[in-house]
C-alpha positions as CSV (number, residue, x, y, z in Angstrom):
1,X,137.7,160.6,93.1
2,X,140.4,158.0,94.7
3,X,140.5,154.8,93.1
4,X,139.0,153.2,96.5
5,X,136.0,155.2,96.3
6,X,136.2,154.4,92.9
7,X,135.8,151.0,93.8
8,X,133.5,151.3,96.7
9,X,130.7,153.1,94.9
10,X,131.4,150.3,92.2
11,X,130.4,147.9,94.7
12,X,127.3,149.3,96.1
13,X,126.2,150.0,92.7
14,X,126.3,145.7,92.0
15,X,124.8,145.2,95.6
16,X,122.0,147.7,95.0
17,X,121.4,145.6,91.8
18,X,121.4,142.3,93.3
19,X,118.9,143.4,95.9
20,X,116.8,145.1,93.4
21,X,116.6,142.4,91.1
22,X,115.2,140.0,94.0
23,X,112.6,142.6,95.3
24,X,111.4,142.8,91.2
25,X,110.9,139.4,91.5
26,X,108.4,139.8,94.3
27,X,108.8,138.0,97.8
28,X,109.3,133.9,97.6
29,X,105.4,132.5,98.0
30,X,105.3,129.9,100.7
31,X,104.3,126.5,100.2
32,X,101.4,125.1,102.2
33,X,101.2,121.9,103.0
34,X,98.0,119.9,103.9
35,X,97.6,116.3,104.8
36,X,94.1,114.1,103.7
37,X,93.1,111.4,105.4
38,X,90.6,109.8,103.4
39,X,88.4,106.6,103.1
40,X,90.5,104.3,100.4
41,X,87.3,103.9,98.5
42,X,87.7,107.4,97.7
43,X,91.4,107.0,96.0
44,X,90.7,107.1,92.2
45,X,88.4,110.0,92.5
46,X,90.2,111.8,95.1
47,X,93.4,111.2,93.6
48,X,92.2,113.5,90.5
49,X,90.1,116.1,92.6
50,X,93.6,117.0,94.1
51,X,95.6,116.8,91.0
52,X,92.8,119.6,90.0
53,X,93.3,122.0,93.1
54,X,97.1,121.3,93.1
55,X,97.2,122.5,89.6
56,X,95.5,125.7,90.1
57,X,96.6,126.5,93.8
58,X,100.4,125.7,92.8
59,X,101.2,127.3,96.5
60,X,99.2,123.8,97.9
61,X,100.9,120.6,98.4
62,X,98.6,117.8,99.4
63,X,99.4,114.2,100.7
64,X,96.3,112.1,100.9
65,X,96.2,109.4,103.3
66,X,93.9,106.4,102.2
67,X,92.7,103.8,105.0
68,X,90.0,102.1,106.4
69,X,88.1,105.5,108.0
70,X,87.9,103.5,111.6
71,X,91.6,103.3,111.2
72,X,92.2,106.6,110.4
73,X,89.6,107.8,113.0
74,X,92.3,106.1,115.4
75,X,95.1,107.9,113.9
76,X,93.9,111.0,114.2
77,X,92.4,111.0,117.8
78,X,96.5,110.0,119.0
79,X,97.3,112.9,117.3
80,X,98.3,112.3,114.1
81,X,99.2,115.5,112.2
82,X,96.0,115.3,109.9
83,X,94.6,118.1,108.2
84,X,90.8,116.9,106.5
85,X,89.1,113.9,107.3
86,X,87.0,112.1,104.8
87,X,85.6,109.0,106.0
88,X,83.0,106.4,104.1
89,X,80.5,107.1,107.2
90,X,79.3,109.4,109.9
91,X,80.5,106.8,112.3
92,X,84.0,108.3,112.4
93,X,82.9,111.7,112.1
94,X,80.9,111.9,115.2
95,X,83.3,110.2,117.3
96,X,85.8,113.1,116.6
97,X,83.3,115.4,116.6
98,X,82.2,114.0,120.4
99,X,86.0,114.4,121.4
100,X,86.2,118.2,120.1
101,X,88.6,117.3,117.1
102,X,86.8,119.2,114.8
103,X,87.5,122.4,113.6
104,X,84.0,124.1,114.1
105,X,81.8,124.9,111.0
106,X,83.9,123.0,108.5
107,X,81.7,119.6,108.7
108,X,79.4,119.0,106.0
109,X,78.0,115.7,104.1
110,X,79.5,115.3,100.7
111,X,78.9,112.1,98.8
112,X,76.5,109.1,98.9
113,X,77.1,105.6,97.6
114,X,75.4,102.6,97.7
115,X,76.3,98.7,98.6
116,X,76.3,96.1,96.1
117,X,77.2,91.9,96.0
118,X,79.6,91.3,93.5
119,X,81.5,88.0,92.4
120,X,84.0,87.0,90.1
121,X,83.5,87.9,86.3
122,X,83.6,84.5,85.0
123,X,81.5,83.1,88.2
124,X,79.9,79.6,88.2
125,X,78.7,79.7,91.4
126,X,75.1,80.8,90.6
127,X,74.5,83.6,93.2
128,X,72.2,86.4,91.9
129,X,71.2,87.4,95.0
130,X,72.1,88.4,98.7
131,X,69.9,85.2,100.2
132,X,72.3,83.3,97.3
133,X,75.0,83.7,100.1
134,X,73.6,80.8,102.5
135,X,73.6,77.9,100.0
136,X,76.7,75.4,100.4
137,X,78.3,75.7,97.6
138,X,79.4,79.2,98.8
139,X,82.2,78.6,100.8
140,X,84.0,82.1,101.0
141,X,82.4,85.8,101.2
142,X,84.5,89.0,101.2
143,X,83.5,91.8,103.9
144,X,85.4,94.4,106.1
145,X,85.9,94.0,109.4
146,X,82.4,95.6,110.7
147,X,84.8,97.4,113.5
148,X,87.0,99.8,111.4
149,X,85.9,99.2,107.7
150,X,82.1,101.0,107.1
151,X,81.8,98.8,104.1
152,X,81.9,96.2,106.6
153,X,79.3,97.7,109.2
154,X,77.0,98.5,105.5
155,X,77.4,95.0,105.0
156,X,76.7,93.7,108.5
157,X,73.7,95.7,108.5
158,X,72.2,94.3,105.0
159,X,72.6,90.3,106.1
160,X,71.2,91.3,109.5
161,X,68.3,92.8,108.3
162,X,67.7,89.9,105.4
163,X,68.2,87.8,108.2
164,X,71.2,85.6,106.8
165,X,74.1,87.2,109.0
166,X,74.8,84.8,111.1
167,X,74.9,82.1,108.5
168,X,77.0,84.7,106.2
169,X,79.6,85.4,109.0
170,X,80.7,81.7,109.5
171,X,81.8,82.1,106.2
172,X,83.6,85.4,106.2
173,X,86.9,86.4,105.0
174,X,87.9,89.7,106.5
175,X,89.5,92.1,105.3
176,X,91.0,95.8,106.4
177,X,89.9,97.5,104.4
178,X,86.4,97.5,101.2
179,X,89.4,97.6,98.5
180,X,90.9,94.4,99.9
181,X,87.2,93.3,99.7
182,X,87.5,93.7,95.6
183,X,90.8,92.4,95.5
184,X,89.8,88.9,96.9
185,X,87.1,88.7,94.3
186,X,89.2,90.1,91.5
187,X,91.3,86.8,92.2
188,X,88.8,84.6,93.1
189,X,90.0,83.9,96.4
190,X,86.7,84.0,97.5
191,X,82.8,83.4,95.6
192,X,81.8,86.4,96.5
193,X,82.1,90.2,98.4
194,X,80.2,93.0,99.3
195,X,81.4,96.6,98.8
196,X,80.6,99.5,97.2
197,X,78.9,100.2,94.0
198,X,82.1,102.9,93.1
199,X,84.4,99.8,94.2
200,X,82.7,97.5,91.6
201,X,82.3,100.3,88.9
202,X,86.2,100.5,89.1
203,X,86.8,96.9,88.4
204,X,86.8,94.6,84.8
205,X,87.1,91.4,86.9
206,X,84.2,91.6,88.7
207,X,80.3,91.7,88.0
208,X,77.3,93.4,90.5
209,X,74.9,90.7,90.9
210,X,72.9,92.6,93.5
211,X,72.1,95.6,94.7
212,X,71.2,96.1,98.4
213,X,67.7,97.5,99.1
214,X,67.8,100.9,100.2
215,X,66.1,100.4,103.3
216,X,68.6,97.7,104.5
217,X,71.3,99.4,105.8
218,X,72.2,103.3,107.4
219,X,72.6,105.6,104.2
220,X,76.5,105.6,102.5
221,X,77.0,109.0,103.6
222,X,80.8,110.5,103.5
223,X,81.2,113.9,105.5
224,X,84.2,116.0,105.5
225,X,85.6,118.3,107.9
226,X,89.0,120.2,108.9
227,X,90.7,119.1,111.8
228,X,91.0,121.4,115.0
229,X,94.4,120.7,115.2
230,X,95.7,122.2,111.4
231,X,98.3,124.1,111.1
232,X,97.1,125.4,108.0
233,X,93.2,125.3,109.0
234,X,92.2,128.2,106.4
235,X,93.9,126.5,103.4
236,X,92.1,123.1,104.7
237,X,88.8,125.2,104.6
238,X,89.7,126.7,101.8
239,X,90.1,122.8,100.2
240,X,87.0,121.3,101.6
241,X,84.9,124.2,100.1
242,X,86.4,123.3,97.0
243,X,85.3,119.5,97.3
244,X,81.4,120.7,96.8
245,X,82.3,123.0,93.7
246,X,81.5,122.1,90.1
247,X,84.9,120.9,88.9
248,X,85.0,118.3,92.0
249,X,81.4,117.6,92.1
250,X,81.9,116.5,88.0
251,X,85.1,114.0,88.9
252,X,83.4,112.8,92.0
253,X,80.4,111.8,89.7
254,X,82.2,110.2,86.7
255,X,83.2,107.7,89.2
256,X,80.0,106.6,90.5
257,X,79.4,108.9,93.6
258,X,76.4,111.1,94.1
259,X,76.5,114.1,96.1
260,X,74.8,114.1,99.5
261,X,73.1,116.9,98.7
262,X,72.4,117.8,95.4
């Protein structure tokens, strides 16, 4: 044998190697990548359900979104590349639903909540109660804008039905969102706010001085579905299935939420 074949069979010998040593390996697994667009009052527990999933589907990256859900309702009807919608209310749900923006069979109830008055920890003010609101030495009340913030719309619906909105509302701060909403008490910016009982679990600086009656206001329902226009639509199935398993279903709960249907 010539020292060029020599040399050539040298070669092919490292380059069948190199390509036998990649194919050992097994084929590269490709990432997927899903985007959550989620009602902000879910953050804290969402935040950790994905952390979970991420862990143990390490093929899944997942970017949450967290908004008011009327805002993000808007986002994702001008196309907004959105893969799961979580809003705090069926509100925003059926309006994508009505528009054909769901991916069919994916939408399903998930949590519950409730709506709660809550002022500042070390508040003088006196208020134990929703009615509390209407005296004049409450100057300042916390709510989302009833428009895009369902915390707000809750709200609206409790003072209308106690019948104390109207005398509530000239007193309103608004805010974009039911986080915003804690913030302002947190600081005491304002004597009081109305948001969820989740929202005021979350917070040292506050304290729940009422509870809205049950009957005052549409259920805090929060749905979830995949969005018709996924690239990824079996992952994001794949994703909301897991938000109704037992590992979710025990995060969701630690932070106050109840499922919708136990």
């Amino acid at each position: 044998m010539t020292r060029t074949s020599r040399c050539a069979l040298a070669l092919v010998l490292v380059l069948l190697l190199v390509v036998g040593a990649a194919f050992a390996g097994g084929p590269p697994q490709s990432k997927t990548d899903l985007t959550v667009s989620a009602a902000i009052s879910l953050k804290s527990a969402l935040d950790e359900v994905t952390q979970l999933y991420t862990a143990a589907n390490p093929s899944v990256s997942i970017a949450t979104n967290y908004g008011a859900s009327g805002t993000l309702e808007v986002q994702i009807e001008q196309g907004a590349p959105v893969d799961i919608f979580l809003p705090a209310a069926p509100k925003q749900m059926d309006a994508l639903d009505a528009k054909g923006l769901l991916l069919e069979g994916t939408r399903k109830d998930l949590l519950r909540n409730e709506v709660v008055l809550i002022v500042p920890k070390d508040s003088s003010a006196g208020i134990s109660s929703f009615q509390d609101l209407t005296h004049a030495n409450v100057k300042q009340v916390a709510l989302g804008e009833p428009a895009t913030v369902p915390a707000g719309q809750y709200a609206k619906e409790v003072l209308t039905n106690l019948g104390i909105y109207d005398a509530v509302n000239s007193k309103a701060v608004l805010a974009k969102d039911v986080r915003q909403v804690l913030t302002y008490v947190e600081t005491g910016n304002v004597d009081a706010g109305i948001v969820y009982a989740t929202d005021a679990q979350s917070s040292s600086k506050v304290k729940v001085v009422a509870k809205a009656p049950e009957k005052s206001h549409s259920p805090v329902i929060y749905p979830v579905a995949a969005i018709k226009s996924s690239k990824n639509p079996n992952s994001a199935h794949a994703f909301a299935n897991f938000l109704f398993g037992p590992q979710a279903r025990a995060i969701f709960q630690k932070y106050g939420f109840t499922m919708a249907n136990p």
